[in-house]
C-alpha positions in Angstrom: -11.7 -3.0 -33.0 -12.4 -1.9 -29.4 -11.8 1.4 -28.4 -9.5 0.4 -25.3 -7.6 -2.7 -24.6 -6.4 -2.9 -21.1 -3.9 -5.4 -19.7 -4.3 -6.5 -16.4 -7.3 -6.3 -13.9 -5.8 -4.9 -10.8 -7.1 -1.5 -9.0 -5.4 0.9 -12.1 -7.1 -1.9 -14.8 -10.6 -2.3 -13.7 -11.2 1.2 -12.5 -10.0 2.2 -15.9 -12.0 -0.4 -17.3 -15.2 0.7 -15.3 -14.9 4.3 -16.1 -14.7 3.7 -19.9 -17.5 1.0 -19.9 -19.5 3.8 -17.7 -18.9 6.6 -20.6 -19.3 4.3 -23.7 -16.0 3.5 -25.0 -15.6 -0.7 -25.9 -13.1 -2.2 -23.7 -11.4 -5.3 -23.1 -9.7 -5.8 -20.6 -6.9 -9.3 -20.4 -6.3 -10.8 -16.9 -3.9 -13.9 -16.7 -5.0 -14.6 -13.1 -7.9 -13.5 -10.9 -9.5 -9.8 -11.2 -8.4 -7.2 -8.3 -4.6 -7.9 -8.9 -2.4 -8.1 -5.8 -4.1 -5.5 -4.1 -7.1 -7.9 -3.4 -5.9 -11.3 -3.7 -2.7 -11.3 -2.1 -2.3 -7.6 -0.2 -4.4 -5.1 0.6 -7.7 -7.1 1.2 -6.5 -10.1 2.8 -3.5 -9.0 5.0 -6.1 -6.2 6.6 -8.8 -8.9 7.0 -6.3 -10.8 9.1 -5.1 -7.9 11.2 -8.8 -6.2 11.6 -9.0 -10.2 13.2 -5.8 -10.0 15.5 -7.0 -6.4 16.5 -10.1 -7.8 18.2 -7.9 -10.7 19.6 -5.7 -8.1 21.3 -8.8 -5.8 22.0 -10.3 -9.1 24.1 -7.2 -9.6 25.8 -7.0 -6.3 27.3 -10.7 -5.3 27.3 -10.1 -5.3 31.3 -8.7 -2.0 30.9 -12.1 -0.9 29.7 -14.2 -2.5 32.4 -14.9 -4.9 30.4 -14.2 -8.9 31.7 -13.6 -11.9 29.3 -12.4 -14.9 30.5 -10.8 -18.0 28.0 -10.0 -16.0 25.3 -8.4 -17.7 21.9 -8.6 -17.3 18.2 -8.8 -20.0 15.6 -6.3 -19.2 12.8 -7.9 -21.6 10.1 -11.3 -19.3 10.9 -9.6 -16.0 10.3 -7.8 -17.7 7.2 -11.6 -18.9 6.2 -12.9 -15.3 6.7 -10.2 -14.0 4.6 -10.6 -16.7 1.9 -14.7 -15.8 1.8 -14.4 -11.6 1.6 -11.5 -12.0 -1.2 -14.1 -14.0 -3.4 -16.9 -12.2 -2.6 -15.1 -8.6 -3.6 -13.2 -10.5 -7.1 -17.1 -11.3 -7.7 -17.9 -7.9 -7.4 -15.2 -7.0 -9.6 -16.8 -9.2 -12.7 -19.7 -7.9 -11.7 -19.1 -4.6 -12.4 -16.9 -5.5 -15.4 -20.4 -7.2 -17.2 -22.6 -4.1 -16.4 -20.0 -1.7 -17.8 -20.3 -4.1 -20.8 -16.3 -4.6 -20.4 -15.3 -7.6 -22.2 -12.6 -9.8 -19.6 -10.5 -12.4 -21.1 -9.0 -14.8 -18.5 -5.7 -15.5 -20.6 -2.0 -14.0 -20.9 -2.1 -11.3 -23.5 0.7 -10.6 -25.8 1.4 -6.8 -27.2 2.3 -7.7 -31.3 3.0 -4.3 -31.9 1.3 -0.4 -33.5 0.3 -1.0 -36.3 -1.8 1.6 -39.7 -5.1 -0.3 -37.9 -4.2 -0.5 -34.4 -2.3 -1.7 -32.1 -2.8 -5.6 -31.8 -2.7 -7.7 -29.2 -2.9 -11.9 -28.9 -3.5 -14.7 -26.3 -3.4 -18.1 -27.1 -6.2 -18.7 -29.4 -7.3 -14.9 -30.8 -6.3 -11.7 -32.0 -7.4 -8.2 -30.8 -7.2 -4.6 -32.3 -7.5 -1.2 -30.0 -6.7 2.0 -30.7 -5.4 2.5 -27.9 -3.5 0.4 -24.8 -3.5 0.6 -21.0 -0.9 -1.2 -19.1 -1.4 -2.1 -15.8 0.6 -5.4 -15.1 1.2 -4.2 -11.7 4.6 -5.1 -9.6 5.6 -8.1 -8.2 7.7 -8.9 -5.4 11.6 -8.2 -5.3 13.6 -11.5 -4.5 17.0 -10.4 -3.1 20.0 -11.6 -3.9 20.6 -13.6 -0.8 23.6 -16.3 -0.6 21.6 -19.7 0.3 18.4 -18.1 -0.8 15.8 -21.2 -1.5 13.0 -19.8 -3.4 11.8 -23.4 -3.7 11.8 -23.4 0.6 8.9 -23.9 2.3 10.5 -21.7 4.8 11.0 -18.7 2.7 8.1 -16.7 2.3 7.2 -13.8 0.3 3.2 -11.9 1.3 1.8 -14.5 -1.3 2.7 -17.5 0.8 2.5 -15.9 4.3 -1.4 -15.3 3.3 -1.6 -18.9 2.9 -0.4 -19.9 6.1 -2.2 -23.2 8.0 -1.1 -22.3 11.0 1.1 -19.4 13.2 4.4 -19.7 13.2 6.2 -20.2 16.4 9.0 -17.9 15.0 9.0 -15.2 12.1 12.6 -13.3 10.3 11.1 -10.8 8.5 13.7 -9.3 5.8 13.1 -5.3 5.5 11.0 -3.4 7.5 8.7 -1.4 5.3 5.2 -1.0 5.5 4.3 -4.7 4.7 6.9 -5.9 7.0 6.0 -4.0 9.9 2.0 -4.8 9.1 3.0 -8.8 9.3 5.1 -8.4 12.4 2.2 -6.2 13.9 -0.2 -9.2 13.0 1.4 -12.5 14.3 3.0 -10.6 17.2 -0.2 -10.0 17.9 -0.7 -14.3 17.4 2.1 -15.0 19.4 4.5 -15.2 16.9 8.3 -14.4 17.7 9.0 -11.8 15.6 12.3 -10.3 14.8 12.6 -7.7 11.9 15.9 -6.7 10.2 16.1 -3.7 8.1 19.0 -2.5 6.3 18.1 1.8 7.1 18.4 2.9 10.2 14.8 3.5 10.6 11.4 1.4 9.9 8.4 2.5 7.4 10.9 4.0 4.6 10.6 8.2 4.2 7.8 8.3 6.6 8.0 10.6 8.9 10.9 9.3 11.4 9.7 10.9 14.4 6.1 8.6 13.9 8.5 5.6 13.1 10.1 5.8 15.8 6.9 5.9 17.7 5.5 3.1 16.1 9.2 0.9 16.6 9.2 1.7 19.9 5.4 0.6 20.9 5.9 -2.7 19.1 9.1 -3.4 21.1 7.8 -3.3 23.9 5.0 -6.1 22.7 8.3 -8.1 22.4 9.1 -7.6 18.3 13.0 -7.6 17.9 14.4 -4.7 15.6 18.1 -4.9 13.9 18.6 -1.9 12.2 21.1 -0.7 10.0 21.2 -4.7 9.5 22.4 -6.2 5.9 21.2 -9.8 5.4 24.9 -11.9 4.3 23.4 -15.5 4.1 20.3 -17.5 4.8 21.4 -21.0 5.5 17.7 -23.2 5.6 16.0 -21.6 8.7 19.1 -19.5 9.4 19.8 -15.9 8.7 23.2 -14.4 9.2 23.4 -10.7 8.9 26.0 -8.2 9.5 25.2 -5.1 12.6 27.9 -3.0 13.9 30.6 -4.8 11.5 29.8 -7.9 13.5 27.9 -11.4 12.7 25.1 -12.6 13.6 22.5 -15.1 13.4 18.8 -16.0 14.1 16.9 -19.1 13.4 13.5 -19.2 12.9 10.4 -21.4 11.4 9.5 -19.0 8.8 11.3 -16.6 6.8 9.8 -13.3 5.3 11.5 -11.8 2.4 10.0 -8.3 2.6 12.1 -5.5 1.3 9.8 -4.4 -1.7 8.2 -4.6 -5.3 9.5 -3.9 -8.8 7.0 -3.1 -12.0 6.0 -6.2 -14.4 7.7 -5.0 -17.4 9.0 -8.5 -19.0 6.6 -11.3 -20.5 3.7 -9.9 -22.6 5.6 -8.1 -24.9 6.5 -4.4 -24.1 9.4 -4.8 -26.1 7.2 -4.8 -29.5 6.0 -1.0 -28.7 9.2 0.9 -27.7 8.0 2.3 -25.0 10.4 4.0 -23.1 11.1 2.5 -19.2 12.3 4.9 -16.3 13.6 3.4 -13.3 12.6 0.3 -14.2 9.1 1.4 -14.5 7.1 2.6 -17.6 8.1 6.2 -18.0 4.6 8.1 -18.6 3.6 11.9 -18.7 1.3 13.7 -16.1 -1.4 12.4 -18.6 -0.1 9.0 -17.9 0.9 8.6 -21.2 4.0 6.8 -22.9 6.1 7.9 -25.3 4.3 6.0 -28.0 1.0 7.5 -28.9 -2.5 6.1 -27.9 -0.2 3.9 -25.3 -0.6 4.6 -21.4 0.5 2.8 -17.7 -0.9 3.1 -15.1 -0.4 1.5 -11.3 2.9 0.0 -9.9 3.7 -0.6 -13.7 5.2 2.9 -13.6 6.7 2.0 -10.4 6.6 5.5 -9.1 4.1 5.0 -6.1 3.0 1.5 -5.3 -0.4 2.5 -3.8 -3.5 0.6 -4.6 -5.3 4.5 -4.5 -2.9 6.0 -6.6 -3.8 3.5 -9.2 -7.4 4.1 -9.2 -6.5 8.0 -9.4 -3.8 7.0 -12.8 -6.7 4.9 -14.1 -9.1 7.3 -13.9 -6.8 10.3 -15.4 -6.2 8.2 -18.5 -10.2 7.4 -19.0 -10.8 11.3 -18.3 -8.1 12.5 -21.3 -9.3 10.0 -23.5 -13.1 11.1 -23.5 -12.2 14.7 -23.4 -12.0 15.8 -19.9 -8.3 17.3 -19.1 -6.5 16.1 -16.3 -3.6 15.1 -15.0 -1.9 13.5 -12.5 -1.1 14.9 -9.0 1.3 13.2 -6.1 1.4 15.8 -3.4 -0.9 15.0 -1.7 -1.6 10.9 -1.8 -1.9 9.1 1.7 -0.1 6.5 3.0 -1.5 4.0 6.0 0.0 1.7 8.1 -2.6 -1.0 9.6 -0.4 -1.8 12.6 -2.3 -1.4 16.8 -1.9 1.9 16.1 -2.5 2.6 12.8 0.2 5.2 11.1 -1.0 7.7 8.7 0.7 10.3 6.5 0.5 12.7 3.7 2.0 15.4 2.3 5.7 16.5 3.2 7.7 15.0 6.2 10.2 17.5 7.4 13.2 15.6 6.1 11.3 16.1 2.5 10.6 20.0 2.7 14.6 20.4 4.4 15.7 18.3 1.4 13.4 20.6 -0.8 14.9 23.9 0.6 11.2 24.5 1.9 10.9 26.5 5.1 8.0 25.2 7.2 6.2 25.4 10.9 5.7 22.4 12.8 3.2 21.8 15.4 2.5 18.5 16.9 0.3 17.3 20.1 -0.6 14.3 21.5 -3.6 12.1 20.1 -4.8 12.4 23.9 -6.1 16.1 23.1 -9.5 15.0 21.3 -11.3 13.6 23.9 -13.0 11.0 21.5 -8.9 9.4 21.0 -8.9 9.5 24.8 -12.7 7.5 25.3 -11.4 4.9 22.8 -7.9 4.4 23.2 -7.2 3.4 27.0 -2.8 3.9 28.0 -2.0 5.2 24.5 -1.0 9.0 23.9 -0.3 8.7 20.2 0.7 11.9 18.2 -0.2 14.3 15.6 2.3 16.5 12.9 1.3 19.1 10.9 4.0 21.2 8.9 2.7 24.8 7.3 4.7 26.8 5.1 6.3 29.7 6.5 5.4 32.0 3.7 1.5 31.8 3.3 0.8 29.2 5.8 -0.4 26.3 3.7 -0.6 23.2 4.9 2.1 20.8 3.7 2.1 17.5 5.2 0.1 15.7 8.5 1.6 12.7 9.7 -0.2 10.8 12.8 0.1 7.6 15.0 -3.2 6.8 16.6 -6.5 5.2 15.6 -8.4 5.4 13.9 -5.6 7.8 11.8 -6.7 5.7 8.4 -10.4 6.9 8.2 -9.4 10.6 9.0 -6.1 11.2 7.1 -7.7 11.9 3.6 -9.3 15.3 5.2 -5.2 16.3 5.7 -5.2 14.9 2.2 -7.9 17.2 1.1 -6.9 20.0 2.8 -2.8 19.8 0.8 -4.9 19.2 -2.3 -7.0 22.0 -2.6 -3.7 24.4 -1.1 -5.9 25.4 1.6 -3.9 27.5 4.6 -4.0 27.7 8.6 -6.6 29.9 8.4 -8.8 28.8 6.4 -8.9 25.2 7.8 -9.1 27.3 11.3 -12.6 27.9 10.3 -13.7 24.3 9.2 -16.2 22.9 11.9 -15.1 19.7 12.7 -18.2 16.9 14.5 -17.5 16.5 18.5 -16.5 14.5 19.9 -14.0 12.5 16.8 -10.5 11.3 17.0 -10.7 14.2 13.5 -10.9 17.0 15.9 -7.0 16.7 16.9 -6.1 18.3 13.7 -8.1 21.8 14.7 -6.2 21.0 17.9 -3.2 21.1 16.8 -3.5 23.8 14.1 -5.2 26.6 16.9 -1.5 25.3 18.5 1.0 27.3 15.9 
């Protein structure tokens, strides 16, 4: 009988598994693949390993604009690929690591939920049988295949970010198919290789709900580094290398070697036996309570399994809320005020409320923005680009309510916006933070000293 049975090992799984190892509950935990889930083996890790690469390709390229001269300058793709390969094992090891010195017992095999039952609920792999008293699911999301006339799946040409990351060499030509956050980060990166890249997105804008002014921003900077946008776009066909799609109620077509289907993720709810618990789905997602819990007792989800926000740090957050209620500490969960990156040259960052969200919400709100060019650190380090930073205060009492920005480095400063929504703090109080000078950071006491 173990205290906690946890099914799958991705960011939600083994932070959850860490934490209850760490205040002495017994925990298995059931992987069917590698430990780290998507997030390391096949997202987060790899693809930003890859484009941290192409950033110092482009960096070398243009390092004249620094005073800086570099003459024959090339990358080897198969190195980058190696590099990736060697910091995705090294960071799974840590993962077991971790998993044996938190005494967390990790079986490599599918795992199968029975059912509740008078001893506990029981779960089975191939060869053994497991009692908890309670269950954490975290089987993650997976990758949405449209449903595309002609689509191959079989087609060494169709791709989705699990192939692309196994690439043996740059593509002459890239279609990527939607132009979310992954989409636009893969264009970013074999643009960046020399890749034709055209992207066709079915909104009228890239990046989803994210602010559209920074979108826009973003769009435009990587058109002009030759990427192709067709928005507003639907995908009819894909004929081999060919995809016809419909703009402006006409046809068209590209060709291309390499297709990227790219238009999101759906929860894992089928194959290991939800369907034996009752748990109740929302969305297509496991519907849980602020406490992460299901509507059956002693069963939680947590991660993209809920399929609420698909964020590698909101998992750790949901793993760590259901660890804290189940040793006696109450929490909850909280979404205002989660961050969201893009890892594009610039970065994009964002969190809180965009002004289309607080309009929508009936919220009245300030807006101030500036250029990134106003903290003289941005300025040093960022050679031709302005860049630009949002920040939205309600009218009322002057709290801040969302801080979106296009500049790097946005992603290491954006969870002090992040903070700052968190703990409700106003104008005037953040007025009298001292930020270090000189930092890109500064440009949010710039901005705020603007309203």
């Amino acid at each position: 009988m173990y205290d906690l049975a946890i099914i799958g090992g991705g960011p939600a799984g083994y932070t959850a598994a860490e934490r209850a190892g760490a205040k002495g509950l017994s925990v298995i935990l059931f992987e069917k693949t590698e430990l780290g889930g998507v997030c390391l083996n096949e997202g987060c890790i790899p693809s930003k390993t890859l484009l941290y690469a192409a950033k110092l390709y482009e960096n070398a390229r243009n390092a004249s604009k620094y005073g800086i001269t570099i003459k024959g300058t090339s990358y080897d793709f198969m190195k980058m690929m190696a590099r990736k390969n060697k910091i995705v094992k090294n960071l799974v090891g840590a993962v077991g690591t971790k998993m044996k010195h938190y005494q967390v017992e990790v079986v490599r095999a599918a795992a199968a939920i029975q059912g509740r039952f008078p001893e506990g609920i029981k779960i089975e792999t191939d060869n053994n049988t497991f009692i908890a008293k309670n269950l954490l699911i975290c089987t993650g999301s997976e990758a949405v295949i449209p449903p595309i006339k002609g689509l191959d799946k079989s087609s060494d040409i169709i791709l989705t970010n699990r192939e692309i990351l196994a690439l043996e060499r740059v593509p002459e030509s890239l279609v990527i198919i939607g132009g979310g956050v992954v989409g636009i980060e893969f264009a970013c990166l074999f643009n960046s290789l020399g890749t034709k890249v055209t992207v066709i997105e079915l909104l009228d804008k890239i990046l989803g709900e994210m602010d559209a002014e920074i979108s826009s921003h973003l769009q435009e900077n990587l058109r002009k580094r030759s990427v192709i946008f067709h928005l507003s776009s639907k995908v009819l066909e894909i004929k081999k290398d060919e995809v016809i799609f419909e703009k402006d109620k006409n046809r068209h077509n590209i060709r291309a070697e390499k297709i990227l289907l790219s238009i999101g993720r759906r929860p894992v709810t089928e194959g290991f036996g939800l369907e034996n618990l009752g748990v109740e789905l929302l969305r297509g997602g496991i519907k849980v309570d602020r406490k992460m819990q299901t509507n059956i007792p002693n069963v939680y989800a947590a991660g993209d399994v809920t399929g609420f926000s698909l964020l590698a740090h909101t998992a750790y957050r949901e793993g760590e809320v259901v660890i804290n209620n189940l040793t006696g500490k109450k929490d909850h969960m909280r979404y205002n005020a989660i961050p969201a990156v893009v890892y594009t040259f610039p970065e994009v960052s964002s969190v809180g409320l965009t002004e289309k969200l607080a309009s929508d919400k009936g919220i009245k709100y300030k807006l101030a923005k500036l250029p990134m060019t106003y903290a003289g650190r941005f300025m040093a380090e960022n050679e031709g680009e302005n860049g630009l930073c949002k920040i939205l205060i309600g009218e009322k009492y002057g709290e801040i309510l969302g801080v979106h920005m296009i500049g790097s480095p946005s992603s290491e400063i954006i969870y002090g916006a992040a903070m700052a929504i968190e703990n409700e703090m106003t104008l005037e109080e953040l007025k009298e933070v001292i930020f270090p000078h000189p930092t890109v950071s500064e440009i949010f006491k710039e901005v705020i000293f603007s309203f």
